[in-house]
C-alpha positions as CSV (number, residue, x, y, z in Angstrom):
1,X,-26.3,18.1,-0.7
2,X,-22.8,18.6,-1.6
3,X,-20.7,20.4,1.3
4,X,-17.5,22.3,0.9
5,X,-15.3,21.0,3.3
6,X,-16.8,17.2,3.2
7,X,-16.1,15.0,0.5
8,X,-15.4,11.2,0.3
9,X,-13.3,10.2,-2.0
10,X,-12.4,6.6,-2.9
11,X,-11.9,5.0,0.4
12,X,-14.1,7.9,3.1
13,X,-13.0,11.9,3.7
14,X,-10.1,13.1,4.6
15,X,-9.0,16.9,5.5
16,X,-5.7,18.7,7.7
17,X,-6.4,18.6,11.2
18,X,-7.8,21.9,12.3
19,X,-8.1,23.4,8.9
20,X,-11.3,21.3,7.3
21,X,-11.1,18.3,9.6
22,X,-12.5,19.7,12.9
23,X,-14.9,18.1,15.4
24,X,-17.8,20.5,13.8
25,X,-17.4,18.7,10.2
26,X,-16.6,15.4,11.8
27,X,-20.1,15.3,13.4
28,X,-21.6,16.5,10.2
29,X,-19.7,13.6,8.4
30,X,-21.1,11.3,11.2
31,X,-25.1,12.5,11.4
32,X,-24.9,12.0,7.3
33,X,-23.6,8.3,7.7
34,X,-26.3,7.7,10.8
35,X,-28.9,9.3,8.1
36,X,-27.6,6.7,5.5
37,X,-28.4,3.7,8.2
38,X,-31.4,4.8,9.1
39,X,-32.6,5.1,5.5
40,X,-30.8,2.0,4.2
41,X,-29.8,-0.1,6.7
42,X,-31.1,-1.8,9.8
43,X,-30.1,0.9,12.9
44,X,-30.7,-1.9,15.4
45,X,-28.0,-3.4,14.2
46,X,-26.0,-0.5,15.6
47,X,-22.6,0.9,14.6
48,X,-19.0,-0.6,15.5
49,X,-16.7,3.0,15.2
50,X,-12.6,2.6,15.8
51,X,-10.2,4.6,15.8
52,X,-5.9,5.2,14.8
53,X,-3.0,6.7,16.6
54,X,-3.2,9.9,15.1
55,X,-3.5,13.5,16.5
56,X,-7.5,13.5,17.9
57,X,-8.5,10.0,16.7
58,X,-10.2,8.8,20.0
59,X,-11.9,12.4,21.0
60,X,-12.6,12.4,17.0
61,X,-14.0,8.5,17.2
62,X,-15.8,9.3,20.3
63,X,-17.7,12.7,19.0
64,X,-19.0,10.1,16.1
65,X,-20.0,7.8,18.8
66,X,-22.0,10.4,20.5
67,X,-23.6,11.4,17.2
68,X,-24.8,8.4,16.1
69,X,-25.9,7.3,19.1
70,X,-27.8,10.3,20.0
71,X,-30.2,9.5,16.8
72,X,-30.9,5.7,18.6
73,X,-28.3,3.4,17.1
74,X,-26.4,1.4,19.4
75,X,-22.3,1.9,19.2
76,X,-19.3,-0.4,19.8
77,X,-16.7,2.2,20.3
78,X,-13.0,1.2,20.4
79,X,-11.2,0.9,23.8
80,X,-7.8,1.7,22.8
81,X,-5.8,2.0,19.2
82,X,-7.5,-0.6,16.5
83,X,-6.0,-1.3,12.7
84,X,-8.6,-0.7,10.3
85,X,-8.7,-4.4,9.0
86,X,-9.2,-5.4,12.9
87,X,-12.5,-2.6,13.0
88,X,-13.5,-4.4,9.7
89,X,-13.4,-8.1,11.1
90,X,-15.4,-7.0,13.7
91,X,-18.3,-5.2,12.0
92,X,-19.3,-8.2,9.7
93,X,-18.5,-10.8,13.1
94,X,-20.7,-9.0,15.5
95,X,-23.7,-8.3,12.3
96,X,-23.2,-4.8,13.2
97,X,-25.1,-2.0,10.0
98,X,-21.9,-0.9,9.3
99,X,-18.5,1.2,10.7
100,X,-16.2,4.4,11.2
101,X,-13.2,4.1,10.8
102,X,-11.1,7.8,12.2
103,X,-7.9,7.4,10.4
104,X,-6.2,9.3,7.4
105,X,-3.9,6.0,6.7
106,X,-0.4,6.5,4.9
107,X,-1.3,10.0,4.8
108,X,1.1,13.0,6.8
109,X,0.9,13.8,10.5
110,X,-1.5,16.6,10.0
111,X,-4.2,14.8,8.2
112,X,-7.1,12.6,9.5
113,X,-10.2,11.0,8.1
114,X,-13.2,9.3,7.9
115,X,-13.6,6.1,6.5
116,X,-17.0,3.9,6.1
117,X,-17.2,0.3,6.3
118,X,-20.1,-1.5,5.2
119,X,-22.0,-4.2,6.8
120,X,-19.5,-6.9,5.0
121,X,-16.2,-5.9,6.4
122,X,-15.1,-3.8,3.7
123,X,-15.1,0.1,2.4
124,X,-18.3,1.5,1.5
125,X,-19.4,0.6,-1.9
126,X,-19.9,3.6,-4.1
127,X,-22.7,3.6,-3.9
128,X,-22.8,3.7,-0.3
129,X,-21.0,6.4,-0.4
130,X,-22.7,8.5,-2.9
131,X,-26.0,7.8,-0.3
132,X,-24.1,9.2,2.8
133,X,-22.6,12.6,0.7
134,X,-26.3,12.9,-0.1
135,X,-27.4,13.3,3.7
136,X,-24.6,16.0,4.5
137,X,-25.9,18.7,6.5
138,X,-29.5,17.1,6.9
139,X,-30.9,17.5,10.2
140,X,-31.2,13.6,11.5
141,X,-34.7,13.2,13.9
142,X,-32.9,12.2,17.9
143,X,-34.0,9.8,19.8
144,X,-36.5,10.4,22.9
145,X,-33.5,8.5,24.7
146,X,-29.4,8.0,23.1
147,X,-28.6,4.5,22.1
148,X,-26.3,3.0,24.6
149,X,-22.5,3.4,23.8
150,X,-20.6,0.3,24.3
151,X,-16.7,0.0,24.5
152,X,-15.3,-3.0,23.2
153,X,-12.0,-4.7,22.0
154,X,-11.8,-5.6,18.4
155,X,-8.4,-7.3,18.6
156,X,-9.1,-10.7,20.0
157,X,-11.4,-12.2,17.4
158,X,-9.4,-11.0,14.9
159,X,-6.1,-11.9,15.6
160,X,-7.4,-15.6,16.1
161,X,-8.5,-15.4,12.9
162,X,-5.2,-14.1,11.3
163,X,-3.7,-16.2,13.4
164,X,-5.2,-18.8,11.7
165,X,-5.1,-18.4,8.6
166,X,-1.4,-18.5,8.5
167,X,0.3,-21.3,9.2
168,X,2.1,-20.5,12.3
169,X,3.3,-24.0,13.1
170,X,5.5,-23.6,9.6
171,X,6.9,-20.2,10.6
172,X,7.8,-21.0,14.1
173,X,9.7,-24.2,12.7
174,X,11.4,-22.0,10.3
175,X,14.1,-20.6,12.5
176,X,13.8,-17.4,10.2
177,X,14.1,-13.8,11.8
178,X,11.7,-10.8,10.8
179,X,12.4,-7.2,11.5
180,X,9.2,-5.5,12.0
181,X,8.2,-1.6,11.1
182,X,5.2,-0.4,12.8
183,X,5.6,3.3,11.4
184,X,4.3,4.3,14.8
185,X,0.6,3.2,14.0
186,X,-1.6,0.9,14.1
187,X,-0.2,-1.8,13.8
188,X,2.3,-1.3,17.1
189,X,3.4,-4.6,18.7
190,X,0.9,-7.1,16.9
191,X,3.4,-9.2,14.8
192,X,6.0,-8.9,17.6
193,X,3.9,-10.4,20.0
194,X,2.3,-13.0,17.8
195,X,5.8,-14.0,16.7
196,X,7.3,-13.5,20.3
197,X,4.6,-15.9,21.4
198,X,5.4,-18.6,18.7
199,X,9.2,-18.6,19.3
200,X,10.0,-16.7,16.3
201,X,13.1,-14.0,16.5
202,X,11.7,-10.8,15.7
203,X,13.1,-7.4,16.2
204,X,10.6,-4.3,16.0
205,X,11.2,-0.9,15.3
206,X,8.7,2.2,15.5
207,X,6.4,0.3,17.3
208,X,5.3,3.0,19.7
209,X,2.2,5.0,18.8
210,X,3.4,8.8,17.8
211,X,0.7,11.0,16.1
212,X,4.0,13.1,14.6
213,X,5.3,9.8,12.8
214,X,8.8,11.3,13.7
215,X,10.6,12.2,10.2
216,X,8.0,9.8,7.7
217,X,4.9,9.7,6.5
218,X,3.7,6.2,7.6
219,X,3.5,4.9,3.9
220,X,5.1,1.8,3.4
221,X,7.5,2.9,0.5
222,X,11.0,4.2,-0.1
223,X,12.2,6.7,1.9
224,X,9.8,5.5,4.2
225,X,11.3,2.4,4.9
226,X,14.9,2.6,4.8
227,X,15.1,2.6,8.8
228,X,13.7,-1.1,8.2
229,X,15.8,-2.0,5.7
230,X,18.9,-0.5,7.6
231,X,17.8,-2.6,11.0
232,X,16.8,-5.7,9.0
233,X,20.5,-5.9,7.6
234,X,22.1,-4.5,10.5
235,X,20.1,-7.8,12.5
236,X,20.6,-10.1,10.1
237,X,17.1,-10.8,9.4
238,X,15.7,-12.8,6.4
239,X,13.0,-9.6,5.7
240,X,11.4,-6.7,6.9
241,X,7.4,-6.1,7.2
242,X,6.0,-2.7,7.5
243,X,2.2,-1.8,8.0
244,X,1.2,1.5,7.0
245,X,-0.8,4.4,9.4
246,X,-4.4,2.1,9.9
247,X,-1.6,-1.8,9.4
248,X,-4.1,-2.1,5.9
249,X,-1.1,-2.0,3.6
250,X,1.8,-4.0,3.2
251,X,5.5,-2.8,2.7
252,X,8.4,-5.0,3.1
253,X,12.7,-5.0,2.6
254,X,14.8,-8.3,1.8
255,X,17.4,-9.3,3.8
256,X,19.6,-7.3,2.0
257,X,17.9,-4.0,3.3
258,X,16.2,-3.7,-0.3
259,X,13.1,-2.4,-0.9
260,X,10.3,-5.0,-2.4
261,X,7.4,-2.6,-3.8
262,X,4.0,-4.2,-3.3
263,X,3.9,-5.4,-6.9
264,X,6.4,-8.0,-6.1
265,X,5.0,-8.8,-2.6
266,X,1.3,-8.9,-4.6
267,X,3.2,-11.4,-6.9
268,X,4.6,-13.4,-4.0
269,X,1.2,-13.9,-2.1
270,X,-0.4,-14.9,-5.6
271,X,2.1,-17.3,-7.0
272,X,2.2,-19.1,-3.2
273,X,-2.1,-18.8,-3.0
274,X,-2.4,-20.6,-6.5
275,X,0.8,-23.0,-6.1
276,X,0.0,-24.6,-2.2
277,X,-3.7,-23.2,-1.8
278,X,-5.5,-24.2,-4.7
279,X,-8.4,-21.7,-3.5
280,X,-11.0,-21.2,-6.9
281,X,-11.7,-17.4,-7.9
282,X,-10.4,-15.3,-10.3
283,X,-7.1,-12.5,-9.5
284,X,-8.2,-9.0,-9.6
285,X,-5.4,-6.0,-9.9
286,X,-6.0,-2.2,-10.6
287,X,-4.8,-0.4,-13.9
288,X,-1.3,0.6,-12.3
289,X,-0.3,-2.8,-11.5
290,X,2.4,-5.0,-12.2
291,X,1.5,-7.1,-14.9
292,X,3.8,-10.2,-13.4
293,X,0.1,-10.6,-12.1
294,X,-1.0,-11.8,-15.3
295,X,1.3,-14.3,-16.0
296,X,1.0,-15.7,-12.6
297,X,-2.9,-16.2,-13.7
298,X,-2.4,-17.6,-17.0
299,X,0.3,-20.3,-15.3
300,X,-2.4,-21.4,-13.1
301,X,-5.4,-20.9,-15.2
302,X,-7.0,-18.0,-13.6
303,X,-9.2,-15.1,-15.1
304,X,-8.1,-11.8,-14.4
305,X,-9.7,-8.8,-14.1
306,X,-8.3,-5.7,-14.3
307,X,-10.1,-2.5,-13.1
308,X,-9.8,0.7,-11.8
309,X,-7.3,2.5,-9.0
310,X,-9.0,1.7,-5.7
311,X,-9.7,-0.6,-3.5
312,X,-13.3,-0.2,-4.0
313,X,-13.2,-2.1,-7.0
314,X,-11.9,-5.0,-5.6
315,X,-14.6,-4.7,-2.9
316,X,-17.7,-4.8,-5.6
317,X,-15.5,-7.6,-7.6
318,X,-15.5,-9.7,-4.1
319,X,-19.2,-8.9,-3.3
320,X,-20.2,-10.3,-6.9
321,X,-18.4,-13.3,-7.8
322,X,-15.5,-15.4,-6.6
323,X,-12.6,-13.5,-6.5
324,X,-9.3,-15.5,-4.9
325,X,-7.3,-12.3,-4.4
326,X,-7.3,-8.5,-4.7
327,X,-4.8,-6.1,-4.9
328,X,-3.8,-2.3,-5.6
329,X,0.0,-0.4,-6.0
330,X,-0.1,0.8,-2.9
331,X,-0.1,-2.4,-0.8
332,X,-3.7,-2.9,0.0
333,X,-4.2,-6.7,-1.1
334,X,-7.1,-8.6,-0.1
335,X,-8.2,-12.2,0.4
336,X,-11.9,-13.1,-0.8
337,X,-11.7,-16.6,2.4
338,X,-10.5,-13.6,4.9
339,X,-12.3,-10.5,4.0
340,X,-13.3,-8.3,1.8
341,X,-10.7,-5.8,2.7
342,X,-7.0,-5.0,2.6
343,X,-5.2,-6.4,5.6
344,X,-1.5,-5.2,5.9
345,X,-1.0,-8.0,9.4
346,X,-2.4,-10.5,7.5
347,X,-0.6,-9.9,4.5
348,X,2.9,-9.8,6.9
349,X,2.4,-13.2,8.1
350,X,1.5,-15.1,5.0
351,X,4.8,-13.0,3.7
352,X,6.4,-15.1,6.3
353,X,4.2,-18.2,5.7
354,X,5.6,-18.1,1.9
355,X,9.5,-18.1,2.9
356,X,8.8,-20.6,6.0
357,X,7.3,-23.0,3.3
358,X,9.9,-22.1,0.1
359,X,12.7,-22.1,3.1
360,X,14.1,-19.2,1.4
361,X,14.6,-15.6,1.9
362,X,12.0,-12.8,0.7
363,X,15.5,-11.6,-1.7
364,X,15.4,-14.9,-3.4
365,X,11.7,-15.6,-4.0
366,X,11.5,-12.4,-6.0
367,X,14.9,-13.8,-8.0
368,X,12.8,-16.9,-8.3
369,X,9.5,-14.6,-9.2
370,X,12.1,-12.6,-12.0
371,X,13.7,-15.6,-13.3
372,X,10.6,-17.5,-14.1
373,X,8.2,-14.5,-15.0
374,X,10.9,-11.9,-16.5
375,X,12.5,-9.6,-15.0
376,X,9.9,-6.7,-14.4
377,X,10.4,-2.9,-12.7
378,X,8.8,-0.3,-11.8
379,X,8.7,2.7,-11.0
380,X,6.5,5.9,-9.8
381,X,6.9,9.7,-9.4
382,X,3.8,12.2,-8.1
383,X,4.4,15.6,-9.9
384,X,3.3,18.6,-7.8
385,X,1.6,20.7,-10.6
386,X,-1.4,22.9,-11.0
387,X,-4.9,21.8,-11.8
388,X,-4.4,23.5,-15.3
389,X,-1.1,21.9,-15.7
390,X,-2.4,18.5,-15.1
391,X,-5.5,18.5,-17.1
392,X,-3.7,20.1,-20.0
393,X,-1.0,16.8,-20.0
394,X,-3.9,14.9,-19.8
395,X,-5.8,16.1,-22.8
396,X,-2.4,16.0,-24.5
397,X,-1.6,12.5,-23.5
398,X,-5.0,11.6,-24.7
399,X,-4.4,13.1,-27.8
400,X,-1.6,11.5,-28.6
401,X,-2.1,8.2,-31.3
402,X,0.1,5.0,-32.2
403,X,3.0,5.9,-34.3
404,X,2.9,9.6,-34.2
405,X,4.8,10.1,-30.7
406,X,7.0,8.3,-28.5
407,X,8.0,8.4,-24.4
408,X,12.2,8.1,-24.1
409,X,12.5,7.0,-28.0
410,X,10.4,4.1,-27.4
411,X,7.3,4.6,-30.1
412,X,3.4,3.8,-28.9
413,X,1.8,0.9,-29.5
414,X,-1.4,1.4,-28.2
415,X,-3.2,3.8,-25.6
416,X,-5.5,2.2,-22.9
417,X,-8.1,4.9,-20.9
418,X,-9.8,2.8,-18.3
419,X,-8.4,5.3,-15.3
420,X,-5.6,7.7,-16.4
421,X,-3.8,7.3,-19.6
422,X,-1.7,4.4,-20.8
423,X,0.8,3.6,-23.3
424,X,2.2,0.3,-24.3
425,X,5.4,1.1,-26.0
426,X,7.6,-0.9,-28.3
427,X,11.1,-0.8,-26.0
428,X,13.7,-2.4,-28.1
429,X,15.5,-3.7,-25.1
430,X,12.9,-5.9,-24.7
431,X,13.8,-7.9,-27.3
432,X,17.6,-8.4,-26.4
433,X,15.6,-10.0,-22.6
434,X,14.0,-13.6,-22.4
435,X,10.3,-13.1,-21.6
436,X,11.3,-9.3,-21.1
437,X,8.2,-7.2,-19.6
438,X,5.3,-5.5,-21.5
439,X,7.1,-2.0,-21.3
440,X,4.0,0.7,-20.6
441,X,3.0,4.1,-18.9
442,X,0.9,5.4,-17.2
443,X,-0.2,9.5,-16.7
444,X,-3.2,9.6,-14.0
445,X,-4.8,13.2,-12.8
446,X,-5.5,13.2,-8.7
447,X,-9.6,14.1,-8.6
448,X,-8.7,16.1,-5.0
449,X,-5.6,17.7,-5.8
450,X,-3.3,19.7,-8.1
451,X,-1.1,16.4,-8.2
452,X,-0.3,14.1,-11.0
453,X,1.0,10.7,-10.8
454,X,3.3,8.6,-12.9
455,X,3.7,5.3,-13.3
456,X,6.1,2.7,-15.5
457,X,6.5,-0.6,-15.8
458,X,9.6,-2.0,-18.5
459,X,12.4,-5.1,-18.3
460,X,15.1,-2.5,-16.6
461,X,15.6,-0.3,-14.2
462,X,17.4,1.9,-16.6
463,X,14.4,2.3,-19.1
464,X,12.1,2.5,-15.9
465,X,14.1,6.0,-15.1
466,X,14.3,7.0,-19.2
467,X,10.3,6.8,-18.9
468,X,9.8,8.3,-15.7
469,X,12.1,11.3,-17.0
470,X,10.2,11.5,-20.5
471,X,6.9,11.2,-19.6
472,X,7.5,14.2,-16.2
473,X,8.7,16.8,-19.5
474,X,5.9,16.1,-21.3
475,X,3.6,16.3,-18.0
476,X,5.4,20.2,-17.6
477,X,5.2,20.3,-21.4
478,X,9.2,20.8,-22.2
């Protein structure tokens, strides 16, 4: 039955601390899930449930505990502070039915969340999901006797397998140094200490846990991350890595304090995976994604599969077929031989991997990336309107057809609907540019709130800000 404060959306619920997210509603959220794996899973396989460093997340992760437990399914409950990708690892190692993650993940201070792992070591499926939101506010049968409630630590299998997976031998020898950006979560000392431990120079900033995440929200994007880039220049470092709230998403600055948006870390990863690796699969990327992506794949040979915004998608993709990597715009990027899950410390480490193995700086890989693929930008603005406003641009935009309208003087070609609307438009300064960019944009509708998102990708920066400009007038309809 559908309840008015709880809803998941595409990766779990989230709500504003004390408003909708409150210990009464997080034990509703939990007895629904605990409903779910009694009806779908194996309880006996009991519950692994971690937890972030925001405001409440232990006394939040610990009230699911007592839930779930209370209806006879055996918990592994976090001892201390545990990234999301770490909680993930260790529901599919330890066979566990499934997990909770309490986090709200790039999100401001005064949100926090639930999110549902399944049994694989990924988010919930949707139709996981679905199931769960279908037991809210059903009374689940308790046990005669509560389920014990065991703590655990989910770091040290998974750092030995990150640890890994990445050539560490290759970074050590590199005698490159890494700033490193915490944003007071998850994520804390991790790469400092695995790099510390290897011999690799490493300075950290905003590594200590702080549920107020002092003057950012821990997203790894501009403004965000200027304080990296600032300290990354100022110590002469050859990049910055950043992991978000819950360390699931990547950010990252060159050595020139720039910021490299996830497209071009995405690209990075990739063209490194396909070049060194060799590993089979096809490359999976969501409708507001670079499409560098694609020529990557078509260099190499690879299928791609573009889907919808979410990280969900990318999940079901992994689950069905071989899929070599996964990504999203926001940073989460997945590898099918790791997990099927976004994994920001992972995805830090390879970073490093790649420039330990070119022998070159993050700045001039994504020259190399730009000079070989065409040079591609992008750009993204959230527009704070009304739920009318947004809808009607939407209809609009929809209504809109090839050569009766055009974003910035640059006419359409084409309109794509798979998740928002998007135009392909003929820029003409793609023509004066060797293998210039596909030049398109992108109007997508929030399904939780009066916000609407915009997204371009062109050949320039300057036409990136021309679109960006056109398309927010016609979004407020000037």
């Amino acid at each position: 039955m559908p309840h008015p404060q709880i809803k998941f959306g595409t990766d779990g619920w989230r709500g504003i601390i004390a408003d909708d997210f409150t210990f009464a509603n997080v034990r509703t959220a939990a007895e629904a899930i605990a409903a779910y794996i009694h009806a779908q899973e194996d309880p006996k396989k009991g519950l692994s449930i971690a937890y972030d460093t925001r405001f409440g997340s232990k006394a939040f992760a610990r009230a699911c505990a007592d839930v779930v437990a209370a209806t006879g399914i055996p918990v592994q409950l976090a001892n201390a502070v545990t990234p999301t990708p770490a909680l993930s690892f260790g529901v599919r190692e330890r066979g566990a039915a499934g997990g909770i993650m309490i986090t709200s993940s790039h999100n401001p201070a005064q949100w926090n969340g639930v999110k549902y792992k399944g049994w694989y070591g990924g988010s919930g499926k949707p139709s996981m999901i679905t199931a769960i939101e279908s037991y809210l506010g059903q009374a689940v049968p308790h046990a005669s006797q509560p389920a014990l409630i065991v703590e655990v630590d989910f770091l040290p299998s998974y750092l030995k397998a990150i640890e890994s997976f990445a050539d560490l031998d290759l970074i050590a020898k590199s005698g490159m140094k890494f700033c490193i950006d915490s944003m007071y979560g998850a994520g804390g000392t991790i790469l400092s200490a695995i790099f510390g431990r290897i011999g690799v120079a490493n300075v950290p900033i905003r590594f200590n846990p702080d549920p107020l995440f002092p003057g950012i929200n821990p997203e790894p994007i501009e403004p965000n991350i200027r304080a990296l880039g600032e300290a990354t220049v100022a110590n002469h470092c050859q990049a910055g890595l950043c992991t978000d709230g819950d360390a699931d998403r990547i950010g990252a600055t060159d050595e020139n304090g720039n910021f490299v948006d996830p497209h071009k870390i995405y690209s990075v990863l990739l063209s490194w995976v396909l070049k060194y690796k060799g590993w089979p699969g096809a490359v999976t990327r969501a409708f507001n994604t670079t499409k560098m992506l694609d020529r990557i794949a078509k260099k190499y040979n690879r299928e791609l599969i573009e889907h919808g915004i979410g990280f969900k998608y990318v999940v079901d993709l992994m689950l069905e077929r071989q899929i070599v990597m996964g990504g999203e715009e926001s940073g989460g990027i997945g590898l099918q031989r790791h997990l099927p899950e976004r994994d920001g410390l992972l995805n830090c480490l390879l970073l490093a991997n790649v420039m330990a193995q070119e022998g070159k700086t993050l700045g001039q890989l994504v020259a190399d990336l730009q000079a070989e693929y065409g040079e591609h930008q992008y750009g993204r603005i959230d527009l704070h309107i009304s739920d009318d406003q947004k809808n009607g641009a939407i209809a609009r935009a929809r209504a809109l057809s090839v050569g009766d309208a055009s974003f910035a003087g640059m006419p359409i070609l084409r309109q794509e609907n798979l998740d928002g609307v998007k135009f392909y438009l003929d820029n003409p300064e793609a023509k004066t540019k060797p293998n210039a960019a596909e030049t398109w944009l992108l109007l997508r509708a929030s399904g939780t709130e009066p916000l609407m998102r915009i997204y371009t990708e062109s050949c320039s920066k300057e036409s990136v800000a021309k679109l960006l400009e056109s398309a927010r007038k016609f979004a407020l309809g000037k």
